[in-house]
N, C-alpha and C positions, 0 to 999 in steps of 0.2 A: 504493500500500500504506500510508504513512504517512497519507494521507487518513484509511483505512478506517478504520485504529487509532486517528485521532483523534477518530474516530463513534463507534468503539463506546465510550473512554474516557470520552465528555460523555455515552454513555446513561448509564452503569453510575453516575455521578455524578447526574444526573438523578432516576436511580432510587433512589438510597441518599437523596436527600434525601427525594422521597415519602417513602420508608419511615421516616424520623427524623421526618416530618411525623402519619403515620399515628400512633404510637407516642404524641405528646403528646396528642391528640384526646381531650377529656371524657369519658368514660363515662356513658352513659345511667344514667339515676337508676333503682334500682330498684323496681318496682311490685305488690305484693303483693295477695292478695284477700283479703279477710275477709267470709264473710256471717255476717247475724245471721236466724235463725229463730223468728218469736215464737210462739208459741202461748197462747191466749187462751180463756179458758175464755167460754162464750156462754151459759149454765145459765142459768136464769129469774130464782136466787138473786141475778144478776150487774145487776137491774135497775135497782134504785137508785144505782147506780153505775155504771151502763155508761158514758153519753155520759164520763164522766170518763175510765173504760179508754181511750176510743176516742182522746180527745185527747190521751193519754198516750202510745199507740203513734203518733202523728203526731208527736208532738215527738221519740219516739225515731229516726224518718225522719229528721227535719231536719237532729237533732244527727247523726246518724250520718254525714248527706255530708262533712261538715269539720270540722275543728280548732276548739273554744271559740274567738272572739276572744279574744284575750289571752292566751292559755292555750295557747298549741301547744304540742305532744306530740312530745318525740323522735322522729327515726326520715323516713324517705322516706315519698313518697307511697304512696299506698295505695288500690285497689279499695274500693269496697261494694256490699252490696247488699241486701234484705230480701226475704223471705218471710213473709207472714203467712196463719195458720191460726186458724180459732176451732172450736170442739166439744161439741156437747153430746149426749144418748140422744133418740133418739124413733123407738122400734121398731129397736131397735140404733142404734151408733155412727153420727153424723153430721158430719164433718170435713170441711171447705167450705177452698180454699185462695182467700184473697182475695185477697192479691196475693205474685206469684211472682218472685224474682230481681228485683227494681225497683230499680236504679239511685236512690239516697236523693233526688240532688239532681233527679229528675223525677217525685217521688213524688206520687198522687194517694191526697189526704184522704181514708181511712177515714170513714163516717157510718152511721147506721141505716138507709140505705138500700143496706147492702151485708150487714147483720145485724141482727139483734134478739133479747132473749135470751127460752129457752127452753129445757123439756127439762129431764136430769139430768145427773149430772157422773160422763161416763167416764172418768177423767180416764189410767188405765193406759193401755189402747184408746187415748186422744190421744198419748200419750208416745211411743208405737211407732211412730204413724203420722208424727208430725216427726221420730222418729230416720230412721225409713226413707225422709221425702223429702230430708233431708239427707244420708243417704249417697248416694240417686241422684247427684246432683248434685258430689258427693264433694269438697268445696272444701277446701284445706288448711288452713285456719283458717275457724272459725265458733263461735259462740253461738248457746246454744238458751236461750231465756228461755221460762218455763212462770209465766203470772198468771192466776190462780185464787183465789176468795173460799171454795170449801169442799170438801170432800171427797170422795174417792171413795166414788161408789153406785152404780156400773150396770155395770162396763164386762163384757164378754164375752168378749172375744178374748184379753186379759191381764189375769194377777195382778199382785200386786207386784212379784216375782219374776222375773216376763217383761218389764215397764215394768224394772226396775234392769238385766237382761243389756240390753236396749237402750242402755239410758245408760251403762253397763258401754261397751259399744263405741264409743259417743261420745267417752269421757274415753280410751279406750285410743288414740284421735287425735289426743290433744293436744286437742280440742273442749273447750271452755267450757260449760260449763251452769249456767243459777241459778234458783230459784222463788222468786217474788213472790206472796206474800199481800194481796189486794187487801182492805183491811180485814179484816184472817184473819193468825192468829195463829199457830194449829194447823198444826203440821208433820211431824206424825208422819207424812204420807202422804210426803213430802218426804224424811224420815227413811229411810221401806223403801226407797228407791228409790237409794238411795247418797248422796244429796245429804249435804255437812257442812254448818254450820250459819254455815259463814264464807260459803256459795252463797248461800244462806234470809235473805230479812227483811219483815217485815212493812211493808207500805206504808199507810197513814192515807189515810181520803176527804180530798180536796184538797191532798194533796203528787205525787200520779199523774206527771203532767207532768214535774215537776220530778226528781223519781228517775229517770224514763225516759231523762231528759233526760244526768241522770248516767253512767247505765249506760250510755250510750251512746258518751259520751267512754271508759270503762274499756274496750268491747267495741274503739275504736279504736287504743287505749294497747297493747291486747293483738294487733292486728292488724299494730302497726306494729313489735308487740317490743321496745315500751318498757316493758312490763308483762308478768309470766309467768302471766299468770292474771287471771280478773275475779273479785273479792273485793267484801266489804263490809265498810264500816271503820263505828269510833263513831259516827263525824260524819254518814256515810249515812245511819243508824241515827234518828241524832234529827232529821237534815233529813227524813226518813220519817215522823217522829210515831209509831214503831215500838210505845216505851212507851206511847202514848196508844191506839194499838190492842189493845195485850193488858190497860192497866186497862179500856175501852169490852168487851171480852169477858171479863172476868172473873176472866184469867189471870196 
């Protein structure tokens, strides 16, 4: 009998230690997703600038897998991923998804041989269609970036009205949303749609990259909950050539 009680004594010991052992063990890091959904306007207007678009949204892939060197950003690790849409009219809305959910850091290079511009600028009709492939997908954090050089003229499916209750639902998610003016100025379509004007900036030929490039650290700042929001500040503003696109338009 004293045996037995000496067995069960050194389990019960045994086991108190596991369990004081269990209790210190790390906690796994936590791991959040954020995607980013760009939408890309492809209109014909978009020619003389396309290849720049294009290498704009590839820098924004890059930047999106990690942390700036030098530059790390509050906050645990963190999911990504991209969506990319482009859109233009030709005989109604034509919305092509180039690439879906891609993992940033296996991104394959956007080129003209996956688009070419053309057509007019549905641009409402686009806004519906990346609200509603990002709610499939229904990720708890996401940015919707909308870069466009001009205005709506074609679309059929939605007004302004219909394009804003979409983004309407977007921001009722806590979602991000911003429009880039790709040499474009003009934001009154930006305006109907609920965007303020802290979202809105206009981007200059030859700073593309590099803004993308930015936005793309703020979409992760915001992913990681370092950030309540992706804004644009002064310094965006003139790293953009902002000014020098609204004196080149008139504005």
């Amino acid at each position: 009998m004293k045996f037995m009680n000496s067995l069960i004594a050194a389990a019960a010991v045994i086991a108190l230690g596991a369990s004081a052992d269990a209790k210190v063990l790390p906690k796994p890091a936590k791991s959040d997703t954020v995607q980013s959904y760009i939408l890309l306007d492809r209109t014909g207007s978009m020619s003389d600038i396309w290849e720049e678009a294009l290498t704009s949204v590839n820098a924004y892939a890059d930047s999106f897998a990690a942390d700036a060197p030098g530059a790390e950003i509050a906050g645990g690790d963190i999911k990504t991923a991209v969506t990319l849409a482009v859109f233009d009219h030709q005989d109604g809305l034509q919305f092509d998804v180039l690439r879906d959910k891609v993992d940033p850091s296996k991104w394959t290079k956007v080129s003209d041989a996956d688009a070419t511009p053309r057509g007019m600028t549905p641009l409402y009709d686009a806004i519906g269609r990346i609200v509603s492939r990002a709610e499939a997908d229904a990720p708890e954090k996401a940015v919707i970036v909308i870069m466009t050089d001009g205005m709506e003229n074609s679309s059929t499916e939605l007004t302004n009205q219909g394009a804003k209750a979409a983004l309407d639902r977007a921001r009722a998610r806590g979602w991000e949303v911003v429009f880039l003016g790709a040499e474009f100025a003009s934001f009154g379509d930006a305006e109907a749609v609920g965007m303020s004007a802290s979202k809105t900036m206009a981007v200059g030929e030859g700073q593309m990259s590099g803004s993308m490039n930015d936005l793309a650290q703020k979409a992760r700042a915001y992913g990681k909950g370092a950030a309540p929001a992706v804004e644009f500040t002064p310094e965006d503003r003139a790293k953009a050539d902002e000014e020098g696109v609204k004196e080149r338009q008139g504005q």
